[in-house]
C-alpha positions in Angstrom: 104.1 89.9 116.6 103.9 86.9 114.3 105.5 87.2 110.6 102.4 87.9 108.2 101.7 86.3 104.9 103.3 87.6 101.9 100.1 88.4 100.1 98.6 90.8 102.7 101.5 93.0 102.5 102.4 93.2 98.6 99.3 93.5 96.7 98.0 96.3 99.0 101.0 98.2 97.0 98.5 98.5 94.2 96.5 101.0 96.1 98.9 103.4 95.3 98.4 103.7 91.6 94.2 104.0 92.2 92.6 106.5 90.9 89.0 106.7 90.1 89.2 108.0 86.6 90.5 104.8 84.9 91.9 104.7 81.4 90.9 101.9 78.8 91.9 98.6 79.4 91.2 94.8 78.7 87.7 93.4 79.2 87.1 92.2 83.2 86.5 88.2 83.2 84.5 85.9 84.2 82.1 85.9 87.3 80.7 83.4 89.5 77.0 82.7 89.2 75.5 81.6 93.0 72.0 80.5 93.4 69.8 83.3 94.2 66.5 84.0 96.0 64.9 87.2 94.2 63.5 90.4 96.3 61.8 93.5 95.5 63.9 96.7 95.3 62.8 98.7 98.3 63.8 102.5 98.0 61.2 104.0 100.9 64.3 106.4 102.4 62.1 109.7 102.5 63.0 111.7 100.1 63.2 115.6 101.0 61.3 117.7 98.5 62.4 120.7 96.7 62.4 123.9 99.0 62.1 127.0 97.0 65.0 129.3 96.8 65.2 132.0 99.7 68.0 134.2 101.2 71.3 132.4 101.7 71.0 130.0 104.9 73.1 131.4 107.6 74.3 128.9 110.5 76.1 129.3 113.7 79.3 126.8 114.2 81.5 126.4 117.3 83.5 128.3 115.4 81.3 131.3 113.6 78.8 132.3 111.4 78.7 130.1 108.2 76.8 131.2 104.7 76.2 128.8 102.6 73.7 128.5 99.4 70.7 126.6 98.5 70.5 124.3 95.0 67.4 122.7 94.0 66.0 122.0 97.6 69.6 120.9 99.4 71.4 123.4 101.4 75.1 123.6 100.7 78.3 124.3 103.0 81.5 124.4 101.4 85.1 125.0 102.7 84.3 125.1 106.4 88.2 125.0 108.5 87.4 122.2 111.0 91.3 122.6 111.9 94.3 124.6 111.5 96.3 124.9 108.1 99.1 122.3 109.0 102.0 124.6 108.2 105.0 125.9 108.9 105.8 123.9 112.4 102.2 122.3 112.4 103.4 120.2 109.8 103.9 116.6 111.1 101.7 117.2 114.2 98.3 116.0 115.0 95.7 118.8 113.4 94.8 122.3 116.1 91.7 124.0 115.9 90.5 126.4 113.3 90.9 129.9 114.5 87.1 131.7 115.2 85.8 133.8 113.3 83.0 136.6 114.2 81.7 137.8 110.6 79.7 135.3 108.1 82.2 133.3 106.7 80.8 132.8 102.7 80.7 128.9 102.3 79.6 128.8 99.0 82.7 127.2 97.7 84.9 124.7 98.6 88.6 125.0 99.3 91.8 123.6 98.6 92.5 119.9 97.9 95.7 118.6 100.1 98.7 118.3 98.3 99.4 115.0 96.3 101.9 114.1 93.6 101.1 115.5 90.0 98.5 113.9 87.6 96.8 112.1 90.7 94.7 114.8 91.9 90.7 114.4 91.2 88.2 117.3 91.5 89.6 120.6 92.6 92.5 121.7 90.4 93.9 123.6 93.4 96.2 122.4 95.9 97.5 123.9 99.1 98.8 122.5 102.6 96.1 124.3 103.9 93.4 122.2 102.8 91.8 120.8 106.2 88.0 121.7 104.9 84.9 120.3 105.5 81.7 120.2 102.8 77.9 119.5 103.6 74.9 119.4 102.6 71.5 119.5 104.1 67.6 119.8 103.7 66.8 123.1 104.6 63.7 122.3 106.6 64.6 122.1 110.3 63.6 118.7 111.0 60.8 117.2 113.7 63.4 114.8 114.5 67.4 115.4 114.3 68.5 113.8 110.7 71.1 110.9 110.5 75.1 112.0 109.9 77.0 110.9 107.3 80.5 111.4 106.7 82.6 110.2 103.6 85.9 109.2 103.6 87.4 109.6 100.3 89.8 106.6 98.6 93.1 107.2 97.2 95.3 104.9 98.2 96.4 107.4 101.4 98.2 109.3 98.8 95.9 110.8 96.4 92.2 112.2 96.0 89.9 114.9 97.4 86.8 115.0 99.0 86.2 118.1 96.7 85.6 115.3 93.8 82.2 115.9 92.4 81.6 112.4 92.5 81.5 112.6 95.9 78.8 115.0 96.2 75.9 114.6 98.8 73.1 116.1 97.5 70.9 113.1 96.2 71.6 111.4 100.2 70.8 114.7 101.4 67.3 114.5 99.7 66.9 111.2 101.4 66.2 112.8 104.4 70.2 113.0 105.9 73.3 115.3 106.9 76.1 114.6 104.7 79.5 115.5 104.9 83.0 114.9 103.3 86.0 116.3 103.8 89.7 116.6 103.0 92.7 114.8 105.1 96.4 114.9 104.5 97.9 112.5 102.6 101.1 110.8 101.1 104.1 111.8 102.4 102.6 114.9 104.4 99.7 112.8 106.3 101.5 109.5 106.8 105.4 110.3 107.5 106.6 108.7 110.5 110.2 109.2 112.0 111.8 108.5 115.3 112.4 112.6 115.4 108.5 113.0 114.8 107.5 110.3 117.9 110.1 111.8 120.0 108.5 115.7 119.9 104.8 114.1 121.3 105.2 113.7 124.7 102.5 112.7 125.6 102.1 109.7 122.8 105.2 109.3 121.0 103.4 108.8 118.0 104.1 109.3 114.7 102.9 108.2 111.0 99.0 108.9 111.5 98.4 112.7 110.8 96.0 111.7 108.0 93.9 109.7 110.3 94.4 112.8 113.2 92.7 114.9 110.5 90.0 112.4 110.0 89.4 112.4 113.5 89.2 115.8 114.0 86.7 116.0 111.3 84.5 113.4 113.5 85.0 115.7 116.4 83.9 118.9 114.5 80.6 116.9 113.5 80.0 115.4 117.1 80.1 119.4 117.8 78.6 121.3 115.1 76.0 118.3 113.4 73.1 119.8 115.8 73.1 123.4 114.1 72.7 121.9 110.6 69.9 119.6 111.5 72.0 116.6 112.1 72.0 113.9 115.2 75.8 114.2 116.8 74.6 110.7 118.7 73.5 109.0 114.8 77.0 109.6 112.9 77.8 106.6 110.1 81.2 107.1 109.1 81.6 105.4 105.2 84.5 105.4 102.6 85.9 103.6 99.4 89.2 102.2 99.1 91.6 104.3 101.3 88.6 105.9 102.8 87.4 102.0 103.8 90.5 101.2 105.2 90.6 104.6 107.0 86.7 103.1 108.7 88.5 100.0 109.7 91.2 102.5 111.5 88.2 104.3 113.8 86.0 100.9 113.8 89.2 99.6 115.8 90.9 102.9 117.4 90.1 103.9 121.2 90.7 107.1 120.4 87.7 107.1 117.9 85.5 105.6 120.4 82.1 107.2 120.5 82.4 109.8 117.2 80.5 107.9 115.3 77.6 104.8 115.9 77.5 103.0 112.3 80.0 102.2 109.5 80.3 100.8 105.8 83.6 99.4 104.2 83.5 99.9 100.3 86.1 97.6 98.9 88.7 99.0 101.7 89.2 95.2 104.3 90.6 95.6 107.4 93.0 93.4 106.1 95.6 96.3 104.7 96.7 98.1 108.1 99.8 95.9 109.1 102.9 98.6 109.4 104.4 98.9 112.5 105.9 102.6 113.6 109.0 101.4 115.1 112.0 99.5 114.1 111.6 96.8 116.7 108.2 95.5 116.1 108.7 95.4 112.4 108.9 91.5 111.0 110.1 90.9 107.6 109.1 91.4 104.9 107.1 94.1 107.0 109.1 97.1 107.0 108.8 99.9 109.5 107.5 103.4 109.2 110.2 104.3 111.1 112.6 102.8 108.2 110.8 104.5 105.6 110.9 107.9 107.4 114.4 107.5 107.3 115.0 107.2 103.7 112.8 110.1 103.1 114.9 112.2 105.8 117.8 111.2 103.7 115.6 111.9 100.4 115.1 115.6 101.2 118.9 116.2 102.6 117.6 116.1 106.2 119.1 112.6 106.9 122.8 113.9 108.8 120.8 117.0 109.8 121.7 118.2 113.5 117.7 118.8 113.8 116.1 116.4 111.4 112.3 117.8 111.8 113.4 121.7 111.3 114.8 120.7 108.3 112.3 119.0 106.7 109.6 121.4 108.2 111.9 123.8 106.1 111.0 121.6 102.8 108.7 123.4 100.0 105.7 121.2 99.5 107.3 120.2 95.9 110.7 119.3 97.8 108.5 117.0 99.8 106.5 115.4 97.6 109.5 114.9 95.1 111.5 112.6 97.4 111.6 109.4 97.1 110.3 107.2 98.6 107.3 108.3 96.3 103.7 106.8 96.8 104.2 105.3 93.0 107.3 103.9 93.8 107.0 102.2 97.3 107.1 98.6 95.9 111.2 99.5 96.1 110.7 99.7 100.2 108.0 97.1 100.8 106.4 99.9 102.9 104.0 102.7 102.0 102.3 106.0 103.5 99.5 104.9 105.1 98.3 104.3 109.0 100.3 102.7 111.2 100.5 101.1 114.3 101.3 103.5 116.5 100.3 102.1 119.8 98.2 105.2 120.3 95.9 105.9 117.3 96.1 102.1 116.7 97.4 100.1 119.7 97.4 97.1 117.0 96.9 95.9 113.6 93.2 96.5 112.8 92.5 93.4 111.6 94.3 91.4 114.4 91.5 93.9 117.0 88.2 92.6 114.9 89.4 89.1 115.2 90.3 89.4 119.0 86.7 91.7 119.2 88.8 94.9 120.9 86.8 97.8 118.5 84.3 99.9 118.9 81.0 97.8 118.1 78.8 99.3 115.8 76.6 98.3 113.2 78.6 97.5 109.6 78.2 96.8 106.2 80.8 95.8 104.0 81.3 95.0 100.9 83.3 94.6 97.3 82.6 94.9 93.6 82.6 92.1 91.0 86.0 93.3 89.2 88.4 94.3 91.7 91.6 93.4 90.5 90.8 95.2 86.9 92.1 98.4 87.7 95.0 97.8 89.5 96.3 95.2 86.7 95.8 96.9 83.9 98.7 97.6 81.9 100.5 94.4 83.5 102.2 91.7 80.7 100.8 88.5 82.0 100.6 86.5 78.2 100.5 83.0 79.4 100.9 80.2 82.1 104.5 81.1 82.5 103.6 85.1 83.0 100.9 84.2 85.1 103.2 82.0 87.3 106.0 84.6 87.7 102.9 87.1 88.5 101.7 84.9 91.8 105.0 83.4 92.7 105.9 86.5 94.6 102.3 87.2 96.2 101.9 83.4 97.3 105.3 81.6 96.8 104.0 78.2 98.7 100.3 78.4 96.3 100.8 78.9 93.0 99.5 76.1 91.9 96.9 76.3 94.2 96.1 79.7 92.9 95.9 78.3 88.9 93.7 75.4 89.8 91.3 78.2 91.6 91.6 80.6 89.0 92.4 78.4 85.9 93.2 80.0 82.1 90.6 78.0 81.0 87.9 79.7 83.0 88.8 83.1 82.5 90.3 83.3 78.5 93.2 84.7 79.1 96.6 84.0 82.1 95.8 88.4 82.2 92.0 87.9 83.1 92.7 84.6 85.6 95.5 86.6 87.2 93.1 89.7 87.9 90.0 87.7 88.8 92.4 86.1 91.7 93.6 89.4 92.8 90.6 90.8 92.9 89.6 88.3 95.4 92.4 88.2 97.6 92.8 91.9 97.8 89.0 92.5 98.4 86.4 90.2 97.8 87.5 87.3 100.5 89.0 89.7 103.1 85.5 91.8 103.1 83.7 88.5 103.0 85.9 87.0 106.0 85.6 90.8 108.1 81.6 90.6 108.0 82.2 87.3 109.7 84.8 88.6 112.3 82.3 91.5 113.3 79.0 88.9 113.0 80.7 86.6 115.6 80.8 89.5 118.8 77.1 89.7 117.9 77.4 92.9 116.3 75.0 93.5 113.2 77.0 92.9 109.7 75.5 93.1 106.3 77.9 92.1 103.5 76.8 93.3 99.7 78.3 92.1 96.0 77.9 95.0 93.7 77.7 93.2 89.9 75.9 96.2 88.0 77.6 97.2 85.0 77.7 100.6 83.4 77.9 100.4 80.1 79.1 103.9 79.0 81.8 103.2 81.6 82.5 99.8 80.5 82.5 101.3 76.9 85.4 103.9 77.7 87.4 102.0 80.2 86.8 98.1 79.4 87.4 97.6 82.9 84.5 95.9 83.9 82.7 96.5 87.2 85.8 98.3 88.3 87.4 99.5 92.1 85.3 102.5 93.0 82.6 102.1 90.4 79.6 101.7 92.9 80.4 104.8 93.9 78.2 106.5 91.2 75.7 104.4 92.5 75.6 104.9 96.4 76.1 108.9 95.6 73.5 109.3 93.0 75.6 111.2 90.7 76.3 109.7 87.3 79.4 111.9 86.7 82.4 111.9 84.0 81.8 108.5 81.7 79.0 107.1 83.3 76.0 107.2 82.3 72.6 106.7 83.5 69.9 104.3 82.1 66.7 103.1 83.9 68.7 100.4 85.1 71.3 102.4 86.6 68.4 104.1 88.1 67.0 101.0 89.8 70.1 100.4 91.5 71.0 103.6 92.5 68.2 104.3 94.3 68.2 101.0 96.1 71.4 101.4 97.2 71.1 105.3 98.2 67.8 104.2 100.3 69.7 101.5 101.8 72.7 103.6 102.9 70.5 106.2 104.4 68.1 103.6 106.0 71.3 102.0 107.8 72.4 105.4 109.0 68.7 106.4 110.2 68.1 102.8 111.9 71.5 100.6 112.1 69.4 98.2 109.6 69.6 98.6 105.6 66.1 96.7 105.2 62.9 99.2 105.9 60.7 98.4 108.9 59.7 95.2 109.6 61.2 94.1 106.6 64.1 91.6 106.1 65.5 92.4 101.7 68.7 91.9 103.1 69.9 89.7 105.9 72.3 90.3 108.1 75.3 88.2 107.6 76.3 85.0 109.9 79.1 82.6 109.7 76.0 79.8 109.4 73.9 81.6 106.9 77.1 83.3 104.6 74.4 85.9 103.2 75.0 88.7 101.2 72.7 91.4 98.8 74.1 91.7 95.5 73.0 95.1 93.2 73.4 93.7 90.0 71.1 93.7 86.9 69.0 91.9 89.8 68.7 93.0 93.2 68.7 89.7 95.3 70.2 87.8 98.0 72.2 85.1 97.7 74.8 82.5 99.9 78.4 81.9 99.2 79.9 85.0 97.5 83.1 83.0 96.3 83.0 80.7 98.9 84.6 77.4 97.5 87.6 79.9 96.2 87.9 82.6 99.7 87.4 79.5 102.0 91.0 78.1 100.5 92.5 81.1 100.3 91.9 82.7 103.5 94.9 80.9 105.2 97.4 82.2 103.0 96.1 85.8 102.1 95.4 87.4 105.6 97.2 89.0 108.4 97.8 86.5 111.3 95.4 86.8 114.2 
């Protein structure tokens, strides 16, 4: 395994401060301004009509009789088990089935979040281990034809989040004429702990590290069998997710043992770029530390380290004991490792990004895609005052290009050594990686459309001063102008272009509406993106005379 540079194991640290509820901060910088080629907004994605209100829908899982409600037209399923509550000695082990059930099950609320470290938690105020819960939400009319599935990964940096966050919330895709789902996962220390002790009880695998991405797969399975009895088409599943839950695509997109759960996918600011950890010791290369390595210090952490039986003591662990020890999520940059996937050989036989670029994933239809101010909320808060700050900032991330990074991102451009700083970590964190992984996936012939979202909200921008922030288009794809955003007619424009796109990709593998081309799928020739800005239009180039340097020194070796 070659050593791989600096930069695409450091700044992915960042991730585990995200959060989607940003506080104020200092005005995002400059952009680039490409030559464009205007096109209409198309938002034909049928739109399900209002059904009125009847008895509380009752549907038959694999597993029993769900009730759920209906809300202005959209049927609703909350809190469905679609595994086992990982506790007790099912913690650290890949997820079991939910026990059956014979009586309606009431799924008018949803349950627990998975536990997370204080003040990180967004949505559902309640936290358990048992959180493995599914929500969805479908037209009620049992379609002609069985309805697209889509399933949202949430972000959160692997350690934080909820897929009980309203912003989440499918209902406005649902009206589009599709099954959506979400769905919680474990996470931090819990869903991503991996420990010689933990590989050695699996048999059959000797895996460790990837009980988040277990659960997320489990998920997939429960959809490939229980889709049908909501309306939904197990063979037309589009997995999709922000951040983390981007990342956690790129995982399935290149694990065999996601092969066939789902047929489409879309990458929201979460590259391929950030899954580099190897389990064990050996395979590790600095500055690359193993998960292995990091179990360890947690083992010692939570007084397990000199244990006779390592995993019964920590199994023995309150959930606060665990998510107390250090190493923390917050405080990783100490380790140069963090809970996250890893490279298991099982789950993922090899770094994601090293699979796309040798063509070994599962080939399906992508989109992918980044927003215009990345690196805001991940910087903010950082003391980068002038050309020496801003030196001392890079020199660690890219030791052999600093000066390469200031002449890309100059002071002079930007106003400020803060706003040149963020503007470059913005693009080497997301913006180039998601450019270069359209092209990896565009060269094995596989459809790839690549997307620039520019539209700024201004209540949002008002509160936070973060620009077109990490997570904002989220608002956008779900419909749901939630905590400061707000909606003008603008924002309305966009959303529905980009809802009707999403939905049209799942429905057809193609964002554009028949016989249409709005948005053209990406080549390494043509370099074509759609951008959903104050304009809708295509473009060529996103960044291209700045990623096209930089791609050498801030990417995982093939």
């Amino acid at each position: 395994m070659p050593s791989l540079p600096r930069l695409s194991w450091t700044l992915p640290l960042l991730l585990a401060a995200c959060s989607s509820d940003p506080t104020p901060a200092a005005d995002a910088g400059a952009t680039d301004a490409p030559s464009v080629t205007d096109v209409p907004v198309v938002t034909d994605a049928p739109v399900v009509a209002d059904a009125p209100a009847a008895e509380r829908p009752m549907v038959m899982t694999t597993r029993g009789p769900l009730l759920g409600v209906v809300e202005d037209g959209i049927q609703h399923f909350f809190g469905i088990p679609y595994a086992a509550p990982p506790i007790g000695p099912l913690r650290w082990r890949a997820p079991e089935p939910a026990a059956a059930w014979t009586a309606p099950r009431d799924a008018s609320t949803k349950g627990a979040s998975c536990p997370q470290a204080p003040g990180l938690l967004v949505g559902s105020p309640t936290t358990s281990e048992d959180c493995l819960f599914i929500n969805l939400w479908a037209p009620p009319i049992q379609p002609v034809a069985p309805r697209p599935v889509m399933v949202f990964i949430h972000g959160g940096g692997f350690g934080a989040g909820s897929g009980n966050d309203g912003q989440y919330d499918g209902p406005e895709l649902a009206r589009r004429g599709a099954v959506v789902i979400n769905f919680n996962y474990r996470l931090g220390q819990l869903g991503f702990l991996g420990h010689s002790a933990l590989a050695a009880e699996d048999t059959a695998h000797h895996s460790s590290g990837n009980y988040g991405l277990m659960d997320q797969q489990a998920a997939l399975r429960w959809v490939r069998d229980n889709a049908a009895a909501f309306g939904g088409d197990p063979a037309n599943v589009t997995i999709f997710g922000e951040s983390a839950g981007g990342i956690s695509v790129c995982a399935h997109v290149t694990s065999p043992v996601s092969a066939g759960l789902f047929h489409r996918a879309i990458t929201q600011s979460g590259p391929c770029s950030f899954l580099t950890t190897p389990l064990r010791d050996e395979d590790a290369r600095a500055p690359v530390q193993s998960a292995a390595s990091q179990g360890r210090l947690f083992a010692q952490a939570v007084g397990c380290g000199a244990a006779a039986d390592v995993v019964a003591c920590m199994r023995a662990k309150t959930v606060a004991e665990v998510l107390a020890a250090a190493p923390r999520p917050i405080e990783l940059e100490r380790y140069g490792a963090r809970y996250q996937p890893t490279i298991d050989g099982y789950i993922l036989t090899e770094a994601p990004w090293r699979a796309l670029a040798a063509g070994r994933f599962n080939r399906v239809p992508f989109i992918t895609g980044s927003n215009r101010d990345e690196g805001t909320i991940f910087t903010r808060g950082a003391m980068i005052p002038d050309e020496a700050a801003y030196r001392a900032a890079v020199t660690p991330l890219v030791p052999d290009h600093v000066d390469d990074v200031l002449r890309l991102y100059p002071i002079s451009a930007y106003g400020s050594a803060f706003a040149a700083f963020t503007a470059f970590a913005g693009d080497a964190v997301f913006g180039c990686p998601s450019r270069a992984q359209a092209r990896l996936v565009a060269a094995t012939g596989t459809p790839a459309f690549q997307y620039y979202f520019s539209k700024l909200n201004q209540r949002a921008n008002m509160v936070t001063g973060l620009g077109v922030y990490h997570s904002a288009e989220i608002a956008y794809v779900f419909g749901r102008f939630t905590g400061f955003f707000a909606r003008t007619d603008a924002d309305t424009t966009v959303a529905d272009a980009m809802g009707a796109a999403w939905v049209r990709f799942a429905a057809t593998g193609t964002p554009n509406a028949m016989g249409a081309s709005t948005w053209p799928a990406f080549t390494a020739a043509s370099d074509t993106y759609l951008e959903f800005g104050d304009m809708i239009r295509t473009a060529t180039g996103l960044r291209r005379d700045r990623c096209d340097v930089m791609e050498a020194w801030i990417l995982p070796a093939p």
